[in-house]
C-alpha positions in Angstrom: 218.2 -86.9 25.4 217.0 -85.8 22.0 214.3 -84.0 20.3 212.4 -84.3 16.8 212.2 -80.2 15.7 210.4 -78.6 12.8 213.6 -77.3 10.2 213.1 -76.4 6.8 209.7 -78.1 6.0 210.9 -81.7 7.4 211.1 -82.6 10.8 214.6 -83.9 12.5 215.8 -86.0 14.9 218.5 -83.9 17.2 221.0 -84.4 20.1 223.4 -82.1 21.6 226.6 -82.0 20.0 224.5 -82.7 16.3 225.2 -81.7 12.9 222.3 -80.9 10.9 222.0 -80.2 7.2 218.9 -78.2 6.6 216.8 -76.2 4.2 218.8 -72.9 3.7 218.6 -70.3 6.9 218.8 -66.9 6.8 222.1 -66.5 9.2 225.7 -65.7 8.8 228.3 -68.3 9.9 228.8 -67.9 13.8 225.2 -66.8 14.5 222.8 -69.1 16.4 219.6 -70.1 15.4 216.1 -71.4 17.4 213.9 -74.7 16.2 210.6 -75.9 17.6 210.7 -78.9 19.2 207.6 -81.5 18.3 209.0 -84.0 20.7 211.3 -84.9 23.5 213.1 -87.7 24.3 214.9 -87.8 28.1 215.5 -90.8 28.9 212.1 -93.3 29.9 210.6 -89.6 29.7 208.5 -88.6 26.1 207.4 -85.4 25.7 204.4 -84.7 23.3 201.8 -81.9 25.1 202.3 -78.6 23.0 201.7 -76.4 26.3 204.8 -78.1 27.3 206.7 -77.9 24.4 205.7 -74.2 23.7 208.7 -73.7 26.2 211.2 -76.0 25.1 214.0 -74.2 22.6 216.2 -76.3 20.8 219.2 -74.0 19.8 221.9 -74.3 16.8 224.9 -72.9 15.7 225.4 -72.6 12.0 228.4 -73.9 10.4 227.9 -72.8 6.5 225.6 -73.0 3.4 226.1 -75.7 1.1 224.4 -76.9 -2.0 222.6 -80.2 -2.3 223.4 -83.0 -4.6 222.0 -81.9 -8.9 219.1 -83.6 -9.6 218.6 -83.6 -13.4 215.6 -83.2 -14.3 214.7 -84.3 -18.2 211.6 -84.3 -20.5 211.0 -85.6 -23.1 208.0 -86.6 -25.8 208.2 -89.8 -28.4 208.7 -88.7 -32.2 207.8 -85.0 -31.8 211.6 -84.5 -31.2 210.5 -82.2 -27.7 213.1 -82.4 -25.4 213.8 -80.6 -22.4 216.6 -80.6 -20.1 217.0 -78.9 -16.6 219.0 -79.6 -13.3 218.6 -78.2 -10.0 220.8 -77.7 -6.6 219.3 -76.9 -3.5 220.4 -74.4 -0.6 221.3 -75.7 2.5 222.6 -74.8 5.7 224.6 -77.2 8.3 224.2 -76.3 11.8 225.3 -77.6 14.9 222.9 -78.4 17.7 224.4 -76.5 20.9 221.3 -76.8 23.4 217.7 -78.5 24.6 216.8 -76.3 26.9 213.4 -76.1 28.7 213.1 -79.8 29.8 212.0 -81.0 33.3 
């Protein structure tokens, strides 16, 4: 069984047992966290009615917050000697799926 859940602006595919890197999550290590699910997977079985998946919880554990890989951002304009450079990192959050729970 496995579910695709809204996290962090993207949508993820997820299965129990799981680890998830995700936008960054207000939540201290150790504390668990809830995710929409958009669809379900059991088996033959697909899952797509939002009555029904009002009800389904998909529940996560987080592990820690982690920075992304720097993207380096540069600009730059021919013979007017404008140049620019920035880098950014962003926050992230790995989690660890625990439960789907609200599946028939």
């Amino acid at each position: 069984m496995y579910a695709i859940v809204k996290a962090g602006g993207r949508q993820e595919k997820v299965a129990v047992g799981d680890t998830v890197t995700v936008d960054r999550i207000d939540g201290a290590a150790g504390s668990t966290v809830t995710f929409s699910a958009v669809l379900v997977v059991d088996g033959a079985t697909v899952t797509t009615d939002p009555k029904v998946l009002s009800g389904v919880k998909v529940t996560a554990e987080v592990l820690d917050e982690t920075k992304g890989k720097k993207i380096h951002i540069l600009r730059y304009k021919n013979k007017t000697g404008y140049r620019r450079r920035q880098g950014f990192r962003s926050q992230n959050t790995r989690v660890k799926i625990t439960a789907i729970n609200g599946v028939k």
